[in-house]
N, C-alpha and C positions, 0 to 999 in steps of 0.2 A: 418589380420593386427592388432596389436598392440596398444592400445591408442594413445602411444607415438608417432607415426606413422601417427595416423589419425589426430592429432591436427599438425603434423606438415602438412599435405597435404590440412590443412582448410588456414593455415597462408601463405602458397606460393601459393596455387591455389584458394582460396577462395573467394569470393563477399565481399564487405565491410559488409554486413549484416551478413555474415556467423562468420567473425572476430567480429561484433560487438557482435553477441551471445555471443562468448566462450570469449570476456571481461566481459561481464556480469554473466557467470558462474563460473569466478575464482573473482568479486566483491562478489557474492553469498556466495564463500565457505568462503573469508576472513569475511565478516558482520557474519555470524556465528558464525567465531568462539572467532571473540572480543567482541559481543553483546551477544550471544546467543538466537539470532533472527533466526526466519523460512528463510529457503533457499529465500523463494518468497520476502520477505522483502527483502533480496539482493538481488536479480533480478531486485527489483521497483528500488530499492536504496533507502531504506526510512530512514529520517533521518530529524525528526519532532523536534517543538519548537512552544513553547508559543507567540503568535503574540502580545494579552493582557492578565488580569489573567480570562480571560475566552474563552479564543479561542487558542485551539492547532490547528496546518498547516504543512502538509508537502506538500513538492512543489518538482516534479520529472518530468525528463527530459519522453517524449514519446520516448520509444525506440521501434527495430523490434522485441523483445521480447514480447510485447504488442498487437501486431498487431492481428487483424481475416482475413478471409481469401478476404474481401472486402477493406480491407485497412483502417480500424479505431479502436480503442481501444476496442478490446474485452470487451464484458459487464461484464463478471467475473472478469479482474481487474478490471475495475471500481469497484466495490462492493466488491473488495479486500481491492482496497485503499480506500475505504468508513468506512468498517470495522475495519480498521488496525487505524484507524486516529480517532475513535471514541474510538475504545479499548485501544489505546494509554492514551489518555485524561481520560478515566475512570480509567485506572491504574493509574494515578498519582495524582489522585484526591480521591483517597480509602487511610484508614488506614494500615501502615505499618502491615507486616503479613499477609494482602488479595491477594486475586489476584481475578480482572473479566472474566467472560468467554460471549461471546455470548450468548443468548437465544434466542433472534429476530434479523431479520434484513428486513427492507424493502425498495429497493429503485425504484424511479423513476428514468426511462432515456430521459431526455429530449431535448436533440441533439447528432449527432455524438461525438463520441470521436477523434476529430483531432486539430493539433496544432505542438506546439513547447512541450509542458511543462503542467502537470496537478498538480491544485493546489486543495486542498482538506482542508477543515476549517470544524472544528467540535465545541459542544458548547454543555453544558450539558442542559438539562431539565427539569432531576429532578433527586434527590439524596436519597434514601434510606437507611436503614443498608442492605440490603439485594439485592435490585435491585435498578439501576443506567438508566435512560433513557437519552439520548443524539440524537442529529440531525446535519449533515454533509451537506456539498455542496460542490459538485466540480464543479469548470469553468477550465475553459485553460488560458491560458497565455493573449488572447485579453479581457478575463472576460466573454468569453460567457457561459453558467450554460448549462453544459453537464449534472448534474445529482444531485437526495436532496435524503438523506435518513435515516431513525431513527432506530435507534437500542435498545433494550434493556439487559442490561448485567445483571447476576445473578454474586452475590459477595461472594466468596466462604473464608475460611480460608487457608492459607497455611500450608502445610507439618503437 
């Protein structure tokens, strides 16, 4: 069977979650290639902003893309979007020509991931030339704190 073939046999015989995937894999491939952001940023749908001038937030719907096999937000996105939301903040918070990369990350999980909507708020806490340390939290949508965690990014030069 043919790609072409097999997305049509997901859209006429498919579960709404089967349809919700392959929406989120054609949001995926477009976030790419207007942003040139990782496939998994368009899968989250990430699409952050500055709440004050110290707290960047992205706020994303919980899809079944997300899901484990218990029905709550897989712990690797979480710490996806932990990551992504801290590295965000760090990148725009460095000197034009850097880029941050990861070197740490640690987080606590401290309730299920379930809801409507995960919001994720990062905040730096210290600034280097070199390394960049920051702290996240994400709750859900009623505010309950699903998970906190710190990172520290190494700040390298570009190209």
């Amino acid at each position: 069977m043919v790609l072409s073939d097999e997305i049509m046999q997901v859209l006429q015989q498919g579960s709404d979650e089967e349809k919700e995937l392959l929406r989120l894999t054609l949001q995926a491939i477009h976030q790419k290639r207007e942003r040139s952001s990782a496939y998994l940023s368009g899968f989250m749908g990430l699409s952050g902003q500055f709440i004050d001038k110290d707290t960047y937030e992205f706020r994303i719907p919980i899809t079944p893309f997300m899901m484990n096999s218990i029905g709550i937000v897989h712990g690797g996105i979480i710490a996806s979007l932990a990551d992504s939301t801290m590295g965000s903040l760090v990148n725009k918070s460095i000197p034009d020509g850097s880029g941050a990369v990861t070197s740490e990350l640690k987080i606590n999980y401290l309730r299920p991931g379930i809801g409507k909507e995960l919001i994720s708020r990062a905040k730096l806490v210290h600034k280097g030339y070199t390394l960049v340390v920051s702290q996240c939290e994400i709750t859900n949508e009623r505010g309950q704190k699903i998970a906190f965690a710190t990172s520290t990014f190494y700040v390298i030069k570009k190209g």
